[in-house]
Z-matrix of the N, CA and C atoms (Angstrom, degrees):
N
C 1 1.449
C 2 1.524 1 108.80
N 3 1.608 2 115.33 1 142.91
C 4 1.564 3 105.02 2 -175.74
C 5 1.360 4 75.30 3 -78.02
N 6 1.986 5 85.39 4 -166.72
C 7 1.149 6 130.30 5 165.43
C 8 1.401 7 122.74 6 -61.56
N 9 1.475 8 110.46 7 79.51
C 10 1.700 9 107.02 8 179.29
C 11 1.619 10 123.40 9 -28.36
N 12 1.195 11 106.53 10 -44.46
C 13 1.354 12 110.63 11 -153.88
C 14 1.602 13 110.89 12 -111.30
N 15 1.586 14 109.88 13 128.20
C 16 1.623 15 108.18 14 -179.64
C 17 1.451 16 89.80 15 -100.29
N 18 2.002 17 79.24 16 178.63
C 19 2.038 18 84.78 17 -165.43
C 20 1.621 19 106.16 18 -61.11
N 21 1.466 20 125.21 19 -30.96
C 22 1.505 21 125.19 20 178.47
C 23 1.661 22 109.58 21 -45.10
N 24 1.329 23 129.76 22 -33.93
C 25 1.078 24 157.28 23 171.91
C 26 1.724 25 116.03 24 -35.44
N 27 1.814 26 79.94 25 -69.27
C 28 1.873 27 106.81 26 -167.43
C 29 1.938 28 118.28 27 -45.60
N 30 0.887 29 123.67 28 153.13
C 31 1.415 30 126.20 29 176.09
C 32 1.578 31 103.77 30 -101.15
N 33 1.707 32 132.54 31 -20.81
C 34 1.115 33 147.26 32 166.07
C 35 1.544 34 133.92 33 -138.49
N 36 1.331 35 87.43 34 139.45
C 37 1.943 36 86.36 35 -166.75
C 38 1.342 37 118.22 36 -67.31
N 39 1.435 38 119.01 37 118.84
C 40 1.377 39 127.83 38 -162.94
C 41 1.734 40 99.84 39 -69.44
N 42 1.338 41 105.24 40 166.17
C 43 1.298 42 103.58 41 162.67
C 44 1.930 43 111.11 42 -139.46
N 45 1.069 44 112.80 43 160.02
C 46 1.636 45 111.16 44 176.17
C 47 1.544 46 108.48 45 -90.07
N 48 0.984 47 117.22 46 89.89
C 49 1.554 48 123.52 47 179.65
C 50 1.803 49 105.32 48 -121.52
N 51 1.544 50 127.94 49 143.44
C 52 1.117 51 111.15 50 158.53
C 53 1.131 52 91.08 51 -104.06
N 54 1.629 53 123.93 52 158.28
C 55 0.991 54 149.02 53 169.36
C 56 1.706 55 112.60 54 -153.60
N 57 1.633 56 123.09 55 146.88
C 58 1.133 57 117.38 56 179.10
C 59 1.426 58 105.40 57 -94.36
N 60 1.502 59 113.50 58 159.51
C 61 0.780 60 140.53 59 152.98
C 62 1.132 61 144.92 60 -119.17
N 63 1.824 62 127.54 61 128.03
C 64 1.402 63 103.87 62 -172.18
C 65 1.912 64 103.10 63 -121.81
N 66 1.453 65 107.63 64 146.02
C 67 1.386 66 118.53 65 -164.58
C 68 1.149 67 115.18 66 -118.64
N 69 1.155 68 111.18 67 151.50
C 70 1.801 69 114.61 68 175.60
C 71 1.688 70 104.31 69 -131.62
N 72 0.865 71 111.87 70 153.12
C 73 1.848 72 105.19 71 178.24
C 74 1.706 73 98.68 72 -88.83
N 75 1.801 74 109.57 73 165.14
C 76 1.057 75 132.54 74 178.30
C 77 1.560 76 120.74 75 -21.18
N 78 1.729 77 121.16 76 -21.94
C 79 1.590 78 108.58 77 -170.40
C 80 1.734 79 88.81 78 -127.76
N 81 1.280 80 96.73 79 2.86
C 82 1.868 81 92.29 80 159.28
C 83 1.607 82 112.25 81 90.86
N 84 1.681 83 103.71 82 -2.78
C 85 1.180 84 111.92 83 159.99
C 86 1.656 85 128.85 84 -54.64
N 87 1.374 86 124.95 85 139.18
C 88 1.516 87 135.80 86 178.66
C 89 1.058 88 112.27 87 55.49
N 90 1.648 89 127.25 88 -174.12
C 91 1.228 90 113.00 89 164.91
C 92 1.670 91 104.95 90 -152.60
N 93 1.341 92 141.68 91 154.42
C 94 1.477 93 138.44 92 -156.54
C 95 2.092 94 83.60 93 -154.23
N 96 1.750 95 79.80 94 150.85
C 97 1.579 96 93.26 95 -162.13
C 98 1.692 97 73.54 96 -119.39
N 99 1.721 98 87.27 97 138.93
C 100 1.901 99 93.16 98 169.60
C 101 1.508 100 101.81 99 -136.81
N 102 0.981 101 109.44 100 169.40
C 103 2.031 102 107.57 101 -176.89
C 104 1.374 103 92.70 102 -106.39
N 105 1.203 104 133.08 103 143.30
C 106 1.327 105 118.15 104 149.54
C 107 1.635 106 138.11 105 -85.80
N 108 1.409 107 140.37 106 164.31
C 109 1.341 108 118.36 107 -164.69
C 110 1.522 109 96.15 108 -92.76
N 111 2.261 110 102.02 109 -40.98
C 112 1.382 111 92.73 110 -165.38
C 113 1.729 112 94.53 111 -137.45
N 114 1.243 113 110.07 112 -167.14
C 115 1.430 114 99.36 113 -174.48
C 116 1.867 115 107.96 114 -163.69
N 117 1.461 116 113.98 115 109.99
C 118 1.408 117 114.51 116 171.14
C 119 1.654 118 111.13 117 -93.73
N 120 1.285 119 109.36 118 -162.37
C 121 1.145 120 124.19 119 154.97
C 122 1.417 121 138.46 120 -82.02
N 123 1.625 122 94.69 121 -14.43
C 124 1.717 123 121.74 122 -167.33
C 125 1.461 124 73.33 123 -99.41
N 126 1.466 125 146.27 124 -68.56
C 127 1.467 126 136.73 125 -134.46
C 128 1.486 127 114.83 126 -174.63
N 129 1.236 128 108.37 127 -162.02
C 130 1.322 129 115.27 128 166.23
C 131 1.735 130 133.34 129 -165.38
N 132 0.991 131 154.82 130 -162.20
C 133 1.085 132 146.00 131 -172.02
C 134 1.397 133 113.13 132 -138.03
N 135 1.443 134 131.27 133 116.92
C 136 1.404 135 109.52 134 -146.66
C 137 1.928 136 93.93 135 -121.14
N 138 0.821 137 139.33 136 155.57
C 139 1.231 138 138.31 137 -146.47
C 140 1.625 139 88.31 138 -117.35
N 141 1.463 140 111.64 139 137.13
C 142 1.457 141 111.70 140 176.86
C 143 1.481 142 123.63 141 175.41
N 144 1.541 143 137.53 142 144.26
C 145 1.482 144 127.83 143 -169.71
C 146 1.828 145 81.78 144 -99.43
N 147 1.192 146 134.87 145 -21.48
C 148 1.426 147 131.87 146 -179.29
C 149 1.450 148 109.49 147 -94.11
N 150 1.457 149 122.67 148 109.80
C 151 1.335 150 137.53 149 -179.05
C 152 1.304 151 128.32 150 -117.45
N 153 1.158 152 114.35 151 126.83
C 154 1.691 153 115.16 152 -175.77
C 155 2.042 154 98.20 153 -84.48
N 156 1.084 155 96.76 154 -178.93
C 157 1.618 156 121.43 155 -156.22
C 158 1.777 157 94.54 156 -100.80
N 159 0.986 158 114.03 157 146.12
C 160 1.300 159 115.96 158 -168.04
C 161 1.694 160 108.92 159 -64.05
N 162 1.345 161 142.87 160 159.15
C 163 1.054 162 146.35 161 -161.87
C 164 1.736 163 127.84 162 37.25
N 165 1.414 164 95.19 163 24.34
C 166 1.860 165 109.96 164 175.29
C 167 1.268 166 88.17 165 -77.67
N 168 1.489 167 111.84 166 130.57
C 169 1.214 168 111.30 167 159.86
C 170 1.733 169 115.90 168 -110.89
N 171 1.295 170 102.04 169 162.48
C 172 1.637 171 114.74 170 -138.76
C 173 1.896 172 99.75 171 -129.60
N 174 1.006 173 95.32 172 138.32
C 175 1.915 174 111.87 173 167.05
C 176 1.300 175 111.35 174 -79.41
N 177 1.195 176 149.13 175 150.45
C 178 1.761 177 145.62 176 -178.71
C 179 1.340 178 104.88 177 -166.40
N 180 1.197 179 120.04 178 128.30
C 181 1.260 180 137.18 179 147.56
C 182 1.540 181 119.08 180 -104.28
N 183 1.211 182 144.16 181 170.35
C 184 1.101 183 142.42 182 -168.93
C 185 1.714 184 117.46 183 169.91
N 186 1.543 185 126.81 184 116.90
C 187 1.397 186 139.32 185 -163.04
C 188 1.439 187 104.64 186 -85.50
N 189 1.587 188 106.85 187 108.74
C 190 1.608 189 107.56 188 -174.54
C 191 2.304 190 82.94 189 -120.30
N 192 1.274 191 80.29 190 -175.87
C 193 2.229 192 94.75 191 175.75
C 194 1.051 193 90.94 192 29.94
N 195 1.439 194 142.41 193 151.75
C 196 1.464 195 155.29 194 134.26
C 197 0.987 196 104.37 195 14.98
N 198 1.689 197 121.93 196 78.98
C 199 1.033 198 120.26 197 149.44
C 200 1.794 199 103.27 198 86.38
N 201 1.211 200 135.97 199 -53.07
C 202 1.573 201 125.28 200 157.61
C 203 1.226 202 118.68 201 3.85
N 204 1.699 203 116.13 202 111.47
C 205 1.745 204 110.85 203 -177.24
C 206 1.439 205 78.25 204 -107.24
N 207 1.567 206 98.79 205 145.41
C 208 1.306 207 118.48 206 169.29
C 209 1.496 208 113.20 207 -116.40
N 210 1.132 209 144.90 208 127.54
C 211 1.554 210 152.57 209 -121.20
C 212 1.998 211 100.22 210 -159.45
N 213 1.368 212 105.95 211 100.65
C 214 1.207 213 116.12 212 179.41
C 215 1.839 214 108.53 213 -133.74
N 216 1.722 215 109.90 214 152.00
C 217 1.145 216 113.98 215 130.08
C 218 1.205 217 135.50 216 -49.24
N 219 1.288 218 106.09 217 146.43
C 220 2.214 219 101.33 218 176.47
C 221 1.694 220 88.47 219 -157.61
N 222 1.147 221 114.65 220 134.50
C 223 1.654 222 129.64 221 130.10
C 224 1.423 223 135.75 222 -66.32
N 225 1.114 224 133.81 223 155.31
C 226 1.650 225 128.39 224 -170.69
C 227 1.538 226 87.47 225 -96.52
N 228 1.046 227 135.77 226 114.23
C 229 1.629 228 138.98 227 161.98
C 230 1.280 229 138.29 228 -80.73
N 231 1.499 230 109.80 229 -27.02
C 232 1.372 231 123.78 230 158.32
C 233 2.049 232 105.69 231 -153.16
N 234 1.096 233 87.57 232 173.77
C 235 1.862 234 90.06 233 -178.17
C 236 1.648 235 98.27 234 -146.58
N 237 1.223 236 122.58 235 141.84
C 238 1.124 237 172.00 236 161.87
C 239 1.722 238 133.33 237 -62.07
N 240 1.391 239 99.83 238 16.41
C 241 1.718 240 116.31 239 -164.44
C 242 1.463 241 112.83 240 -47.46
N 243 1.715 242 119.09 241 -52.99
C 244 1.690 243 121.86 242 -171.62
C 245 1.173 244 85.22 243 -130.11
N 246 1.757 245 110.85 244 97.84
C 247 1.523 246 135.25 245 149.76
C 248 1.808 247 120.21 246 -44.62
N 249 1.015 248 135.75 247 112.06
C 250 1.616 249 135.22 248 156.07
C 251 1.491 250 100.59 249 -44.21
N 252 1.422 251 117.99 250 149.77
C 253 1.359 252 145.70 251 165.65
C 254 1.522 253 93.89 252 -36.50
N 255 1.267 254 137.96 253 113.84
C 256 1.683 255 145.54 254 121.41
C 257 1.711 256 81.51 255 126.55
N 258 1.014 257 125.12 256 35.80
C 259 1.750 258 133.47 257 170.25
C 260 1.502 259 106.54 258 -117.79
N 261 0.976 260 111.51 259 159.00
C 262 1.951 261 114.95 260 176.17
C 263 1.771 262 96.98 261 -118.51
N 264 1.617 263 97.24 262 164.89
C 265 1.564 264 107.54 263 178.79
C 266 1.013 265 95.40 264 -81.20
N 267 1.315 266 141.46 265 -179.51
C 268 1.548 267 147.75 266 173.83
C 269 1.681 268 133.46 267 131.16
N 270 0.768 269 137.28 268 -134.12
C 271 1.656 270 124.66 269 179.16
C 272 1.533 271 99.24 270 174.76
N 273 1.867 272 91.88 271 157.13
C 274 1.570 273 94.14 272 -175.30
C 275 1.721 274 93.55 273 -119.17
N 276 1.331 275 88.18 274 140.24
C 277 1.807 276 93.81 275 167.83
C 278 1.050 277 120.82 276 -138.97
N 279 1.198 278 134.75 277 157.09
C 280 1.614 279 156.81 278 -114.36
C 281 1.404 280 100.08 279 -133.39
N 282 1.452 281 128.90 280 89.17
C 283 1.580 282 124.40 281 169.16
C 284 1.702 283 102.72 282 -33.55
N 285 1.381 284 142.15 283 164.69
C 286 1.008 285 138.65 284 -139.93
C 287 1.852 286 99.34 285 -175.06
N 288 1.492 287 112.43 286 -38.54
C 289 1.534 288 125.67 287 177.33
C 290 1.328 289 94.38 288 -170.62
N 291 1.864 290 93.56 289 140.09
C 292 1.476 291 94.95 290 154.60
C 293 1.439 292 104.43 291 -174.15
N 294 1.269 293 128.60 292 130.20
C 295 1.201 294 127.00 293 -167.86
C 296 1.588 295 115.45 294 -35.15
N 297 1.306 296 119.84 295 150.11
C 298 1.373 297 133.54 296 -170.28
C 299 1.669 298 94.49 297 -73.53
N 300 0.953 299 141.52 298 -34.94
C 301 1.910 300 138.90 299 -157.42
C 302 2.268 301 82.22 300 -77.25
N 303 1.537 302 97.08 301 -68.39
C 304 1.565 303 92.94 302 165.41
C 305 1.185 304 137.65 303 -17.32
N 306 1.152 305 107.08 304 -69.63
C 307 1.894 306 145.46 305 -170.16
C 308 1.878 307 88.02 306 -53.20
N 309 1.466 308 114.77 307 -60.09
C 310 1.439 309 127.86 308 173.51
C 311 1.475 310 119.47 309 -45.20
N 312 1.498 311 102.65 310 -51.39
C 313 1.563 312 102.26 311 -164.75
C 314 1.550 313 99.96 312 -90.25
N 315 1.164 314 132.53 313 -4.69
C 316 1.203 315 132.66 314 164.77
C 317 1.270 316 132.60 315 -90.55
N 318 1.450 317 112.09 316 -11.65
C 319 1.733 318 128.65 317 150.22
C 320 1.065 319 107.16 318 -68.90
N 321 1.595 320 126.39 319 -49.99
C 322 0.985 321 121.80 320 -153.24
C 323 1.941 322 111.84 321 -76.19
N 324 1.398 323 99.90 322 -42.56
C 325 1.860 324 105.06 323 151.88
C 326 1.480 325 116.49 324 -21.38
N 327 1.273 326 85.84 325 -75.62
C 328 1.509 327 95.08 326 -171.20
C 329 1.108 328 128.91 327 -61.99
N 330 1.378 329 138.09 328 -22.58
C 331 1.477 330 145.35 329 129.03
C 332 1.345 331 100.44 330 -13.53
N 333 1.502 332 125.89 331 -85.37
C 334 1.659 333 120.29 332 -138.16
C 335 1.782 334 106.21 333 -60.44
């Protein structure tokens, strides 16, 4: 599935950042490292040939400011199966919860 949503769409202004991420599924089992392509405050888009099913929801941590892990809920919101030429496989998901000190230092990233 593309990318449902254009930026007219978005509730937050994306940005092109890679950043890693590491995930665990819903009961906190294992854990899988994804890069991301871009990164809001609402979510992000995580780059990957391994894809969860739409509405899996997901564990995330992620290193923003010096080192700052930022630790959110996310849902899979759309997925990304047969990429167009200069697109990646992967899926975008929707932060969902995440502590307010987080929620802060991850605006505040995205500012500079």
């Amino acid at each position: 599935m593309r990318d449902p949503m254009t930026a007219d769409q978005r509730r937050f202004e994306r940005k092109s950042l890679s950043v890693q991420f590491h995930a665990r599924d819903a009961q906190g089992v294992g854990q899988l490292v994804f890069e991301s392509a871009d990164l809001s405050a609402g979510g992000t888009f995580l780059k990957s040939d391994l894809l969860f099913e739409m509405g899996e929801v997901l564990s995330l941590e992620f290193p923003v400011l010096e080192g700052r892990v930022i630790r959110a809920q996310a849902r899979v919101a759309w997925v990304r199966r047969f990429p167009q030429p200069r697109e990646a496989a992967g899926m975008g998901v929707e932060f969902t919860s995440m502590p307010e000190a987080d929620r802060e230092a991850l605006e505040q990233y995205l500012r500079r």
